[in-house]
Every structure is written in C-alpha cells, then in structure tokens.
C-alpha positions in Angstrom: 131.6 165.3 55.2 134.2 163.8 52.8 137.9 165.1 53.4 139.6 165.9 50.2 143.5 165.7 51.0 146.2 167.0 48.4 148.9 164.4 47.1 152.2 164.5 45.1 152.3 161.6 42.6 154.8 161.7 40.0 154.8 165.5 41.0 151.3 165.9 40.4 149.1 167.4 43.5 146.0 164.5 43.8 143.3 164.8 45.7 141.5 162.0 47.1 138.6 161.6 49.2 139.5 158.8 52.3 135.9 158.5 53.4 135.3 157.2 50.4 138.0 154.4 50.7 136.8 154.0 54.2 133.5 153.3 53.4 134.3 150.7 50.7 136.4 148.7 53.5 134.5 149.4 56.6 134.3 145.8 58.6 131.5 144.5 60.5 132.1 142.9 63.4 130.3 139.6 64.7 129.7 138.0 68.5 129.7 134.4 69.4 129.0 131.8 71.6 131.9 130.2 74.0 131.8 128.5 77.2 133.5 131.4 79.5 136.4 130.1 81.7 138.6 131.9 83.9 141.4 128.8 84.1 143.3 131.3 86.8 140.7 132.0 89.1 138.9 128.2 89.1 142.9 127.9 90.0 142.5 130.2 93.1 139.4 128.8 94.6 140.4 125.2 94.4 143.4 126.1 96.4 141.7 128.2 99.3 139.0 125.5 99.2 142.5 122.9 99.7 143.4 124.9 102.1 140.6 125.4 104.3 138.6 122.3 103.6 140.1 120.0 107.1 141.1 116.7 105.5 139.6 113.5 107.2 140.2 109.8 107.4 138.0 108.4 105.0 135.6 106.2 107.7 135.5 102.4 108.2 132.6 100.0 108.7 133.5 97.0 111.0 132.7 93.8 109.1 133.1 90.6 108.7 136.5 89.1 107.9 135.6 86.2 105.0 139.4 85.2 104.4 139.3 81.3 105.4 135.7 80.8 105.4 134.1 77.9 103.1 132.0 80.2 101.2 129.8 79.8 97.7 131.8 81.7 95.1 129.9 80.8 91.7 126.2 81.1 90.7 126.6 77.3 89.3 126.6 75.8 92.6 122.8 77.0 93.0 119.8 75.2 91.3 118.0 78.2 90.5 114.2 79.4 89.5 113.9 80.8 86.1 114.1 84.7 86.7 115.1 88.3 84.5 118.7 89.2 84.9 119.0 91.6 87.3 117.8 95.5 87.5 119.0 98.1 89.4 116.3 100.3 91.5 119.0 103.1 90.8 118.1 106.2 93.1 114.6 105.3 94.2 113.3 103.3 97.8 111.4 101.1 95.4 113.3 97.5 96.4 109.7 96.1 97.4 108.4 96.8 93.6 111.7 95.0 91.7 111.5 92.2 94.2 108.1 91.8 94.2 107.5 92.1 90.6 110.4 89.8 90.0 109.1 86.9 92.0 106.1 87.5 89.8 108.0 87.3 86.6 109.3 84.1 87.8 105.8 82.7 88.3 104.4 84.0 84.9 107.6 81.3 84.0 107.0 78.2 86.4 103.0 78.3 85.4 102.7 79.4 82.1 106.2 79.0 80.6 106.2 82.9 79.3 109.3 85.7 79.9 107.9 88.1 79.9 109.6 91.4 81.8 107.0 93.4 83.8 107.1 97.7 84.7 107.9 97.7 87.9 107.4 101.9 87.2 104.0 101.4 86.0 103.5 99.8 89.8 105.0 102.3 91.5 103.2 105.3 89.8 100.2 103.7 91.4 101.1 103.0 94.6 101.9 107.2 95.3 98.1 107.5 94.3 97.1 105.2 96.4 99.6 106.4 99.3 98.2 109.5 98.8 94.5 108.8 98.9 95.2 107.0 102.2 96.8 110.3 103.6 93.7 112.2 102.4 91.0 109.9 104.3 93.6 109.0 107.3 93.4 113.4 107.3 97.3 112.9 107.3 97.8 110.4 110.3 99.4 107.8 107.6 102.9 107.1 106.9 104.6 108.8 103.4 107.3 107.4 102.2 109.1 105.7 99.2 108.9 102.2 100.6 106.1 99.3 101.2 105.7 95.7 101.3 106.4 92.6 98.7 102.2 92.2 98.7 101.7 95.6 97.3 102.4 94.8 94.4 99.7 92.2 94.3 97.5 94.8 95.5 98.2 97.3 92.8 98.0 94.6 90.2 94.2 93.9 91.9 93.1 97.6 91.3 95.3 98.8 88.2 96.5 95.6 86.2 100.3 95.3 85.1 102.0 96.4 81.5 105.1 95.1 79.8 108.4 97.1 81.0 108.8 98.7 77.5 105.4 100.2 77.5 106.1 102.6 80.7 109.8 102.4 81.7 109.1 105.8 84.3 112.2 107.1 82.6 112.5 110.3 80.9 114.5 110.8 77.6 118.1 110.5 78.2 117.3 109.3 81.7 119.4 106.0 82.8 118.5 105.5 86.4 115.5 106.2 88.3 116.3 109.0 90.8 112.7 109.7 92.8 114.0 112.4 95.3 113.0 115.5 94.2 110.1 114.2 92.9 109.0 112.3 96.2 109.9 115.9 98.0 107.3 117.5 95.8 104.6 114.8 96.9 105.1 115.0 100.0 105.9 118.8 100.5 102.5 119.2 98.9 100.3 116.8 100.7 102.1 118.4 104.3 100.6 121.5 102.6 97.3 120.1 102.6 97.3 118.8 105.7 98.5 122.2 107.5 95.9 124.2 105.8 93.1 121.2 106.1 92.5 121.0 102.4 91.0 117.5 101.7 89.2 117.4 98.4 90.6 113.9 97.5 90.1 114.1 93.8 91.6 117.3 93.6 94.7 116.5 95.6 95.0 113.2 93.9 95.0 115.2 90.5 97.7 117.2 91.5 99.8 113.8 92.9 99.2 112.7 89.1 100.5 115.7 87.5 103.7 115.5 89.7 104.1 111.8 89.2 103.1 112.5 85.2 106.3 115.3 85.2 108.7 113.5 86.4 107.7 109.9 85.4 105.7 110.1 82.5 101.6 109.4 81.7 100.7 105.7 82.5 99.5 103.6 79.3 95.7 102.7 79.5 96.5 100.6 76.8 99.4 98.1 75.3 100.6 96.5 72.4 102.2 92.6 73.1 102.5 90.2 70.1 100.6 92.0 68.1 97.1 92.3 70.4 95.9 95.2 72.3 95.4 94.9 76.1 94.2 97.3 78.6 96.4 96.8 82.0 93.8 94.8 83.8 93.5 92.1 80.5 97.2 92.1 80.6 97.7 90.6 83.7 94.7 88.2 83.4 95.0 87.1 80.1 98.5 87.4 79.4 100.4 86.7 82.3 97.7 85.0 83.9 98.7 85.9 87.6 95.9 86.0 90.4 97.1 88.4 93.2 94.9 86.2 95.7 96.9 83.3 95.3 99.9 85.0 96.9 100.4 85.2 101.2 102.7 87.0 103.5 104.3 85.3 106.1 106.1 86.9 109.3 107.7 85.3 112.8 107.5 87.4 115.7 107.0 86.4 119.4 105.8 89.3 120.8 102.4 88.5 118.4 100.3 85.1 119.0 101.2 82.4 116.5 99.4 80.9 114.4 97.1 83.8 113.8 97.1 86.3 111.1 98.9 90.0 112.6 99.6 92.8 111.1 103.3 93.3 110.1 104.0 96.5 112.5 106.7 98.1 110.2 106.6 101.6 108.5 106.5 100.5 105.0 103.5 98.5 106.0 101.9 101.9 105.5 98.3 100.7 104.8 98.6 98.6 107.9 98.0 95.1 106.1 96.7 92.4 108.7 96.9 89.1 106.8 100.9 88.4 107.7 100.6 84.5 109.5 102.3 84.8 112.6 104.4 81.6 112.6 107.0 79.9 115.0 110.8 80.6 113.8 111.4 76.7 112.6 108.6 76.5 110.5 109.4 79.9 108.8 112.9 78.8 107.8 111.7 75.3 107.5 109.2 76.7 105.3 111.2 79.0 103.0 113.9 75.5 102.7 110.8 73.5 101.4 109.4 75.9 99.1 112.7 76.7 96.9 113.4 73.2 97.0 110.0 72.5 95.4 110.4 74.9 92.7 108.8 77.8 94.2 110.3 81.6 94.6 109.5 84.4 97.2 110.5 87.7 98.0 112.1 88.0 101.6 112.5 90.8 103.9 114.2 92.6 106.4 117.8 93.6 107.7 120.9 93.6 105.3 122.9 96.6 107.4 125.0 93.9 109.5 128.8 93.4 110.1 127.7 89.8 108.3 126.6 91.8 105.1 130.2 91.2 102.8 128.9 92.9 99.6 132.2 92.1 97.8 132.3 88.1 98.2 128.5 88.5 97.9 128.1 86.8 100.7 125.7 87.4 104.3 126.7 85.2 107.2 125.9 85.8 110.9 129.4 86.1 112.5 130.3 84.2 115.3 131.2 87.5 117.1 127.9 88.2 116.3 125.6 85.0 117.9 126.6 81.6 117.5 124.6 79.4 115.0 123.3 77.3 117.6 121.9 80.3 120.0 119.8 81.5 116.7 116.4 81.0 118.3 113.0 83.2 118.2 114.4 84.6 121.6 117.6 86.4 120.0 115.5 87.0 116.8 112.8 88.8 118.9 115.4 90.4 120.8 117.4 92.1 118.4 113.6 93.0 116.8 112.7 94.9 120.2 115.5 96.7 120.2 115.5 97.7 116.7 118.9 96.2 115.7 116.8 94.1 113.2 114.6 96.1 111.1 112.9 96.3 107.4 115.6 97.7 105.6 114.9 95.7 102.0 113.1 93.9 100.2 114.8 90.9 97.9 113.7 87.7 95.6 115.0 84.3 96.9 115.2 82.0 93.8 117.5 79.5 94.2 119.3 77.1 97.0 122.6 75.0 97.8 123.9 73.0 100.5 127.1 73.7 102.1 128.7 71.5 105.0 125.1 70.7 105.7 123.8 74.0 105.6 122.0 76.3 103.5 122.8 79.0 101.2 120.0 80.9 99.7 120.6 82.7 95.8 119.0 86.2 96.4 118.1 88.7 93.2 119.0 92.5 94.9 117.5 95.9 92.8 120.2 97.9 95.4 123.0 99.4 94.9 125.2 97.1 97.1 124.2 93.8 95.0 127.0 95.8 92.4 130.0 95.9 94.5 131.0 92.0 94.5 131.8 89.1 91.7 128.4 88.6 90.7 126.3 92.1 90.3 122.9 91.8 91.0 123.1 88.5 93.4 123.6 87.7 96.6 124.6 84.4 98.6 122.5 83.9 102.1 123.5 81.8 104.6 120.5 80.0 106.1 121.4 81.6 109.5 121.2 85.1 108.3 117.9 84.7 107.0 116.5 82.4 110.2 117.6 85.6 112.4 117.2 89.0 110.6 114.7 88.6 107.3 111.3 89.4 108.7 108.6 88.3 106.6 108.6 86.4 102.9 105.4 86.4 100.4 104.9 83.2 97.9 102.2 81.2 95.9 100.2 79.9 98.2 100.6 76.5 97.2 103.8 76.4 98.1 102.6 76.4 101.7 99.6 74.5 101.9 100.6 72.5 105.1 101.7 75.4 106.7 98.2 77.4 106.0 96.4 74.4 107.2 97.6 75.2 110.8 96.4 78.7 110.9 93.4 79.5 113.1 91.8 82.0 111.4 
C-alpha cells in the first residue's frame, strides 16, 4: 500500500507517495568471492602452538672433518664419459632407473655417437607391472617396494622397449618433481588387499596396478615420434639406440658366496631374486671397475652412501681413518661390515669418469638423489677408490669391458 504523506512547500499542503521514490532507488545487493582470514586468531594459535611446542636442538650427524685433506675440488681434473647433465629422481626410490638408464645413455654415445635422453618414467611404469605380477604368482611372498637393481632396466627394456624422455616424462601438468608416495601406498595397499582376501586373477589385478600408475603417472606411449619417423618402444631401442640388454652383466664381491661363480645378489631390491651376479674376489672388483673407466667404459655402482665418510658439501666420499685405515680395506672388513649390516644397498649411481690423486683413485659419480644437490657441483660426486673397494656392492657394465674377467668364471 502506497503512503500518501501531506507537505508544506511554499505554503502549499503536497502530497507525495514515498513508496514510489523508494521503489525507483531500491539497491540490490551482490556477494563475492574472498579468501577468508581471521589475521587475530591465525595470531592466537601460532602463539599457544609457540608456547607449547618444546623447542629442541636441531640434531647433528657425526662426519667427516675434510679441512686439510688433499681433495678433488673441480670436475676438470676428471677425464670423463660422455653422459646427460644431471637429473634429480625428486621424491621417488627410483635411483636404480636414473643410474641405470644413464649408463645406457652413455653407451647409446660411446657406440653409436647419438644423445639421445631416455624416460627413465616410461621404465619405471613397467617395472610396478611387473613387481606386481611377481606378487600375484609368488601369492604375495615377494618383496614390494620402490627400489631394484641397475639390471632392471635392461630387463624392462627386453620385455617393453625404451622411449625418448619427452614422449612420457611420468609428470603431471604443473608437476616439477616426481613424488611416488601416495601413489606407491595405493599399489601396495591394494595388492595387501588381495593378498588378505586371496584374490589372485592376475589380469585383473594387474589392470587395476595400470589404472593407479595411469592416474598418477600418465598412459604409456605405444608409439613415438623421433626425427621425424614413428617407432613403437621395442623399434626404439633396437633401431634407434641400438642397445642389446644381453650385452650388459652384474658384478658383486662377497665372501660369504663361492667366487668365481654366478650368486644371486641377496638384497631386498633384488626383488625378483636375479642369480647372474659373478661372485668375484675384492681386488679384481676394484681392479676391474679402475680398468674399465680407464678404457672408456661406464657402469652403474651400488651400495652404501649413509657413512660418516659421505661429505655431501665438498662432494666428496672418503673412508676416514677413524673409520678403517686404507691399508686394512680387505674382503674380511668389507664382508664384515656386510654381515652386520653396517654396509647395505642404499643407492644406486653411474661411475663415468676417473683421476689420480697422490697415487690413488677418485671416481666421478652422476647421483639422481637429493644429496648430490647440497655441495659445489650439483648432481656429482667425487669417490675415493677406498670407499668404493669397501662399501659399493655390486656394478653392471658392457660386457666387453670385462672380457678377461668373464673368462675366469666357472659357469
């Protein structure tokens, strides 16, 4: 109902209806978006979190002391392999896929002159599959985890071929490093599953491990594009980079095995159990590893980089005299220190270059982890010969690097 109200103007009664006026400038209000923040209270919680949070010494690892010591401090004073620059493995317990598949790079180079950068995602992808189908048939009695050997990558190559790193980078849009956790935790949270309820359809669990791996990594290429030809994975590797996975071996040196004879390497990222490690004697690993990178030839190396000798920030890995003495560095205190776990396969790295030092050598070492980014040179590492003579396990090459050595082996 309109309210007419009387009014004097000039002495003249008016009468003028206000719900008309209020209808011609009636407002209509509008909402919005904000990012709600209460600066007061985010105020009051950091405080009583301040307060009640007990405040600790920030803790110390005992190591090494390198002021003084004649130490490599440039990458010119190796003579180095061709190789990519260095990757980081980011979040991920892939180290055996970057060094692997960077040995392999550097091969493509010293045989066929090519630079070519491979996936190591595409690899990776695979090897879950296959960890998985190995869980299935071993009815869960085989050991899951984000880790394996330098030869799996070989043996992935064998059964699914290689592709260019641009054609699967196992990154998601906006994604910068490769952070595998959750996504491991859903493989493996799942296959437990199946192995509590005794559900072992293989190609309906391996379907499944796709669909996590495809969510979180992205669908595998069946085919790729490199100058300008199409290549399915498998003609990839054969006609392009021209690698033969056979042509690569494993070596380990243990005393506790019979040398001289292939063993298996006993180690949990050794998951599929792989026999064809040659056992040999301690000098003619070391003597062997010395010879091969002098000749040209690169490997990958593993085994124990969690020592007081391990100075990430001169790049450096010595065995400290506190530690063993050079001269006691024998099979007995590297057998030793393997029985009672002090030394075990924590890594997997690519040696590709050498230098001599007071008579000694230093080893160039290409690391995917996280610690390789701490020092002068990120990405790299400098290896004293001792270090790798007592606590790297095993180390996979081209077998013609080795020829003498193989001729020795009994089987």
């Amino acid at each position: 109902m309109k309210i007419l109200k009387p009014i004097l103007i000039g002495g003249v009664a008016l009468s003028i209806s206000f719900g008309s006026v209020l209808a011609q400038n009636k407002q209509q209000d509008k909402g919005q978006f904000i990012e709600y923040k209460n600066s007061y209270w985010q105020e009051i919680e950091k405080s009583i979190k301040e307060f009640e949070s007990k405040k600790e010494e920030p803790k110390k690892t005992f190591k090494i002391d390198t002021k003084g010591l004649k130490l490599p401090t440039k990458l010119e004073q190796f003579k180095q392999e061709w190789h990519n620059t260095p990757i980081s493995q980011g979040s991920t317990g892939t180290c055996w896929c970057f060094s692997g598949t960077s040995m392999l790079e550097s091969e493509i180079y010293r045989m066929n002159k090519q630079k070519i950068k491979i996936s190591e995602m595409y690899t990776v992808y695979w090897q879950y599959v296959e960890k998985a189908r190995r869980f299935v048939r071993e009815r869960g009695n085989s050991h899951l985890g984000e880790g394996a050997q330098a030869n799996a990558v070989t043996e992935m190559w064998k059964l699914y071929g290689c592709v260019p790193a641009d054609a699967y980078t196992g990154l998601k849009p906006g994604q910068t490093h490769h952070a595998h956790d959750k996504m491991f935790n859903e493989i493996k949270n799942y296959l437990d599953f199946c192995k509590k309820n005794s559900i072992w359809n293989e190609d309906q669990i391996l379907e499944n491990i796709k669909s996590i791996l495809n969510s979180y990594m992205g669908v595998p290429p069946t085919k790729v594009v490199y100058n300008g030809n199409q290549y399915t994975p498998m003609e990839f590797m054969k006609q392009v980079t021209k690698i033969n996975p056979d042509d690569y071996v494993d070596f380990m040196s243990i005393m506790e095995k019979e040398y001289w004879k292939k063993q298996v390497h006993d180690v949990p990222d050794n998951w599929w159990k792989c026999n064809t490690y040659n056992n040999i004697p301690l000098d003619d690993f070391i003597n062997g590893i010395k010879k091969a990178i002098k000749n040209g030839y690169t490997m990958v190396i593993g085994g124990d980089v969690s020592e007081a000798g391990m100075y990430p920030y001169d790049d450096v890995a010595i065995v400290p005299s506190f530690d063993i003495p050079s001269e006691y560095i024998d099979e007995n205190a590297r057998q030793f220190r393997y029985s009672n776990h002090t030394t075990e396969d924590d890594h997997g790295i690519h040696l590709l270059g050498y230098t001599e030092i007071d008579g000694k050598t230093w080893f160039l070492i290409k690391d995917s982890g996280s610690s390789a980014r701490n020092g002068k040179h990120s990405g790299y590492f400098f290896y004293h010969e001792d270090y790798v003579k007592l606590k790297m396990l095993a180390f996979t090459l081209h077998k013609s690097a080795v020829e003498d050595i193989l001729k020795k082996m009994k089987d």
